[in-house]
N, C-alpha and C positions, 0 to 999 in steps of 0.2 A: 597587384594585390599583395598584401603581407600576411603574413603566416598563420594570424588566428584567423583575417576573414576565410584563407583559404580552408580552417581547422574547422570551422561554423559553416560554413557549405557541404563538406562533406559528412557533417553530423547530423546536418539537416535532411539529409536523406535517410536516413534510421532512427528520425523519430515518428511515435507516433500518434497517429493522429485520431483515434476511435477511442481516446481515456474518458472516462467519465472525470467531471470534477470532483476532487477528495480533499477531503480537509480535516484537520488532525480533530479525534475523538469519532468520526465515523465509523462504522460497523460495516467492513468488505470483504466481499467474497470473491479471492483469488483463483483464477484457473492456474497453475503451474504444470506445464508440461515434463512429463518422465517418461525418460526412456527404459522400457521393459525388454530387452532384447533388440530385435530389431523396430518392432513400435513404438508408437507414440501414445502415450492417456494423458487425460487433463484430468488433475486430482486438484480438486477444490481445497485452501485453505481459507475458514473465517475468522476472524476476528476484530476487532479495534484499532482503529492506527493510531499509534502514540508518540509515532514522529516523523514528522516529513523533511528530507533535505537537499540543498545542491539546488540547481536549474538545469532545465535545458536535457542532453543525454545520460547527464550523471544522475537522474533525480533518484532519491530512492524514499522506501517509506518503510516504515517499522510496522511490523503488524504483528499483535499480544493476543494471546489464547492460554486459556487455561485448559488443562488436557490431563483426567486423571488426577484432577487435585496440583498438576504441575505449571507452572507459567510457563510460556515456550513464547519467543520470539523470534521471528525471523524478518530479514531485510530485504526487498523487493526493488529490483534494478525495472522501474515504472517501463522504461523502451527496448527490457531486452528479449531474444526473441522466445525466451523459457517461459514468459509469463503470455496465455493465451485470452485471457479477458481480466478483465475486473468489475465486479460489480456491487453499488452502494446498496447496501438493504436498509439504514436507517442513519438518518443524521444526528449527529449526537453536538449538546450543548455544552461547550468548556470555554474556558477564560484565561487559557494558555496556549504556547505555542509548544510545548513537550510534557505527554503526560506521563513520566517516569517515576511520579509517585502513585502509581496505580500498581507499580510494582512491590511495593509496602504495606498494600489492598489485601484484603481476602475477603470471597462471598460477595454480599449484596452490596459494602463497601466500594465495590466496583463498579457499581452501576454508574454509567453517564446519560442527563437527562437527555430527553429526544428532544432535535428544535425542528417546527415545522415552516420556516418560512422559505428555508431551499429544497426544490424539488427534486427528488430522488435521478 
């Protein structure tokens, strides 16, 4: 065996396999695990994904909220063990693969159509 397949076997065992399928312009609802002392909470972030990248263990996804009038982005390591669910509330219809001019948006400008032929 040579080096990546041995690097893809052991990666293969810390991915996961309970994802919903996501796809950029979606609307999701992030569990994010924190730690408050010695426990654990799942503090839900939602928003849009406006960008997906990588394969495989590195995959990550961008996910855009507006928060007090402020945009906020964070990036979402899809297989790592801080993120405890994911989940789709609505599909959304775009014609790109990066939506970073949503960040040039304000209001209702932001809105992306809903497409219903993939099920939630």
């Amino acid at each position: 065996m040579n080096a990546q397949e041995i690097i893809r076997s052991i990666e293969a065992e810390h991915l996961k396999s309970n994802l919903p399928e996501i796809y950029v312009g979606d609307t999701v609802r992030v569990g994010v695990k924190i730690k408050e002392g010695d426990k654990f909470r799942v503090q839900p972030y939602e928003g849009v994904v406006i960008a997906r990248r990588n394969g495989g263990i590195n995959e990550t996804i961008t996910v855009r909220r507006v928060f007090q009038g402020v945009g906020v982005e964070r990036v979402f390591l899809l297989h790592s063990p801080r993120i405890d669910n994911i989940k789709v509330l609505r599909r959304g219809r775009v014609r790109r693969a990066k939506l970073y001019y949503l960040r040039d948006r304000v209001g209702k400008a932001t809105r992306i159509k809903q497409r219903f032929d993939r099920p939630l």
